[in-house]
N, C-alpha and C positions, 0 to 999 in steps of 0.2 A: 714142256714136254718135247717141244721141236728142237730143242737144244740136246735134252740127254739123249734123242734120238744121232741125233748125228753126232755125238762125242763116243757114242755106242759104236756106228757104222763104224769112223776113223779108226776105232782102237780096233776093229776087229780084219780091217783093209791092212793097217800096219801089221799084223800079226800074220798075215796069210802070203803077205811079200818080201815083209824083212827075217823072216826064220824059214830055217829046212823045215823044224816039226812043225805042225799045226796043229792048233791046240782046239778044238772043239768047242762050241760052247752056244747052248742052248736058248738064246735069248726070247723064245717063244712063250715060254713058260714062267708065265710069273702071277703072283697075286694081285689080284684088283682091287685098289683101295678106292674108297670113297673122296673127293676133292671138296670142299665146303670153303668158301670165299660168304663171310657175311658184315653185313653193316648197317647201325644203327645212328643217324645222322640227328641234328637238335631242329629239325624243320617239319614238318606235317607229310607224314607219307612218303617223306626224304629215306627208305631204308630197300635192304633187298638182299637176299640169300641165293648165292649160286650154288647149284648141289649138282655134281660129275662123279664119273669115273675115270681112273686113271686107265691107260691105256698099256697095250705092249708095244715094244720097240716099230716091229715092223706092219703093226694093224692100220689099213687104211681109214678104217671105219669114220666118216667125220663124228669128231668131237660133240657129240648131243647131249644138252643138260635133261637131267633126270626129272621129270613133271609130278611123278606118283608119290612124293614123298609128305612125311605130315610135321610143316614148319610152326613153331609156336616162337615166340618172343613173352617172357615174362616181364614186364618192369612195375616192381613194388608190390609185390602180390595181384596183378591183374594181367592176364596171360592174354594176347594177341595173338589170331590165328592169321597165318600169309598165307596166301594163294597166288598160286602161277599165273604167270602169265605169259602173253607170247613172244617177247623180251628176252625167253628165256629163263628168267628168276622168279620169283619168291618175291611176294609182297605186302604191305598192309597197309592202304590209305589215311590210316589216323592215328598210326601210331606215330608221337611225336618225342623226341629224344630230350632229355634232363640233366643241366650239368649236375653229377653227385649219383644221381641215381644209378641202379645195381640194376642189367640185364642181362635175363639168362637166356641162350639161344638151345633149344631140343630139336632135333632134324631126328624123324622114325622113318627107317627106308629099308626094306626088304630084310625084316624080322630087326634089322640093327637099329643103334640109341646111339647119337653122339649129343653133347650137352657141352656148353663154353660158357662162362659170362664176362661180361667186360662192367667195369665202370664210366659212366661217359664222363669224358675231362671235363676241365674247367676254362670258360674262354678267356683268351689273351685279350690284350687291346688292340686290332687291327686300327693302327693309327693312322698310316696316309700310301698314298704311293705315287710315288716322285717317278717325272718322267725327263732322261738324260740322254749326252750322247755316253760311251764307252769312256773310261776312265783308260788312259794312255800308261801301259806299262812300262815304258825308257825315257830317256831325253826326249828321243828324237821323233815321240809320238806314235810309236809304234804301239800294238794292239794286240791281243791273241781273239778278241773277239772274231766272230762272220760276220759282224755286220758290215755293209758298205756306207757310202756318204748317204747322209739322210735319213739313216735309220738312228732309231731311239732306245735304249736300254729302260727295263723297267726296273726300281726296285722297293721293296715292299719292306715297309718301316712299321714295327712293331714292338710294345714292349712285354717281356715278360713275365709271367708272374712269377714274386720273390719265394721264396722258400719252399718251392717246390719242385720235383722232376717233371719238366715239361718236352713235349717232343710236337716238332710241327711239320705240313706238309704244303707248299706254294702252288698252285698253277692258277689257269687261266682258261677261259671257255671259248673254245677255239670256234665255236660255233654262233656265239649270240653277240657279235659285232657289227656296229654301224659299218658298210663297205667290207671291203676285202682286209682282214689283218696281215699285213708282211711278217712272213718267215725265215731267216736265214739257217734255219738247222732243222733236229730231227722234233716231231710230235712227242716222242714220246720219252722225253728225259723229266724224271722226277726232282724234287728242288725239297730236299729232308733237312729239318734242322732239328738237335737237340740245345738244352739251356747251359752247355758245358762250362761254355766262357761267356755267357751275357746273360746270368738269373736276375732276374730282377732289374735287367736295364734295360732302356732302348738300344735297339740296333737295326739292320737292313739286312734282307735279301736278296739278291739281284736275280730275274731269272736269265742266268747264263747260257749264253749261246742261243739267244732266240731274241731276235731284234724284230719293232713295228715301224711300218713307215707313218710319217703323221697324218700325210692327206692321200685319199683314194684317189687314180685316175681322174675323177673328174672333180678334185680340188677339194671333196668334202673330208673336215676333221674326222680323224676315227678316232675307237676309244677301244678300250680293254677290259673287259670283266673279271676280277682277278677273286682269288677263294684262297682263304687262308686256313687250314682243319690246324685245328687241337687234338691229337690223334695219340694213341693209346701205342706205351712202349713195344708191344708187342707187333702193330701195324706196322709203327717204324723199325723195328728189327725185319720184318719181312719183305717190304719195300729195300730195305738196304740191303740184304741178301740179293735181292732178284737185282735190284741194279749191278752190286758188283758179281755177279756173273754174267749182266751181259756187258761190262765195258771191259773185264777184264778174265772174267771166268772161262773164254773160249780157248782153242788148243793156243799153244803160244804164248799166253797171258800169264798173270802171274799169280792167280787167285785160282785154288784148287773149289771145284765146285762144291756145292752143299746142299743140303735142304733146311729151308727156313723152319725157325721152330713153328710149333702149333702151340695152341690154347684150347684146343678140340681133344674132347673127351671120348674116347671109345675107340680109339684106333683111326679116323681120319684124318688125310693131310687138310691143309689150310689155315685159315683162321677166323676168327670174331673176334671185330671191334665197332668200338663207339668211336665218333668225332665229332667235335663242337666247331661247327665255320662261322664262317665271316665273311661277304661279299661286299665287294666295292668295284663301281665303273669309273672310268677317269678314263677324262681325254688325252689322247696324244700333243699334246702341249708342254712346251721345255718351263721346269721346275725352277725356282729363285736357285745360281749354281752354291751358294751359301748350305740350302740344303741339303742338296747333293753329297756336297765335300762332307758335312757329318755325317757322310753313309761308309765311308773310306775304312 
């Protein structure tokens, strides 16, 4: 929203300086849609429904999630009721996600119905994850990565399942690390793959542009908790919408902006998915480079 905010202001600054006429226009007025962000995870209580409104260009009002609304989760004929909480979202302590199985999400919120369901995937094999330095792009060793000397690239070796459309998503828990975890870039780059060129085989992920140092200040090994989702085409089309508008969708860029599809039934934006993960920790410790080079 902070973005079509200010793509709004610019085009209406350009218009009031670079022409004689001025062309009026009412940005005050507009319809309030409903925002719905949901997910149903294969863990115990692992899920949560964000339910907003969208906003006008120039309303200060902070961004407040809607608490009155009446959230259900069906899976397999047995319907789960969520409850708010102060988090912000939508929740249900036992409901616990099924690769295969069919959920349908109902959000009832000031007389309106919206309805989604997703299928939740089927899990990959999180196989290992090798820790390296940056693979040298020329001769002469040079790098595009941030990292400096000392730092460790991670990447995460999985294989995929054959005959099927698969789509994945990589990070890491920036929070539950022995010591301090080293960063050379930004929190919040996403790491999406689909199974275009490697159905059915091993291959690597790297996460790009985010390097660990191995040992904290005071010499102790650290480690990395890394999460691997099996995530539903529709997540990853929305995911990859929002990323390329923000690497590239801004004024100057080359990606006209858009809105991600929905899978949300009744007129609100957002979406609802299922995802199957996978967690693994690993220490910051250099990989056999044998490894590695098959990650190339």
């Amino acid at each position: 929203m902070n973005f079509l905010r200010c793509l709004i202001i610019a085009t209406l600054f350009c218009t009031l300086f670079a022409c004689e006429k001025v062309v009026q226009v009412d940005v005050n007025e507009y319809d309030p849609k409903f925002f719905i962000e949901a997910y149903v995870f294969d863990e115990k209580g692992n899920n949560l429904v964000y339910v907003r409104k969208t906003q006008g260009v120039f309303d200060d009002k902070p961004d407040t999630p809607i608490s009155n609304a009446n959230v259900t989760i069906e899976e397999d004929g047995k319907i789960y009721s969520l409850t708010f909480n102060n988090n912000g979202y939508f929740r249900n302590d036992t409901l616990e996600g099924k690769s295969g199985s069919i959920y349908k999400l109902t959000v009832e919120v000031e007389d309106q119905t919206f309805t989604a369901t997703s299928v939740m995937p089927n899990k990959a094999s999180y196989d290992n994850v090798l820790v390296g330095l940056p693979f040298p792009l020329t001769e002469g060793g040079d790098t595009l990565s941030p990292c400096l000397e000392g730092d460790y690239f991670i990447f995460n070796q999985f294989t995929d399942i054959p005959n099927e459309k698969n789509f994945y998503l990589f990070d890491y828990n920036r929070f539950e690390t022995t010591g301090e975890t080293a960063q050379s870039s930004t929190d919040d780059q996403l790491y999406l793959q689909d199974d275009n060129f490697n159905d059915g085989i091993q291959s690597c992920t790297p996460f790009f542009n985010t390097c660990f140092l191995e040992k904290d200040e005071e010499g102790n090994i650290q480690e990395v908790k890394s999460i691997m989702y099996n995530i539903t085409e529709i997540m990853y089309n929305y995911y990859f919408v929002i990323a390329t508008i923000a690497n590239n969708g801004g004024p100057g860029g080359d990606v006209t902006p858009q809105n991600p599809d929905t899978n949300i039934e009744g007129g609100a934006l957002g979406f609802f998915s299922t995802a199957a993960l996978t967690r693994k920790t690993t220490q910051i410790i250099s990989s056999p480079i044998q490894e590695i080079l098959k990650c190339r």
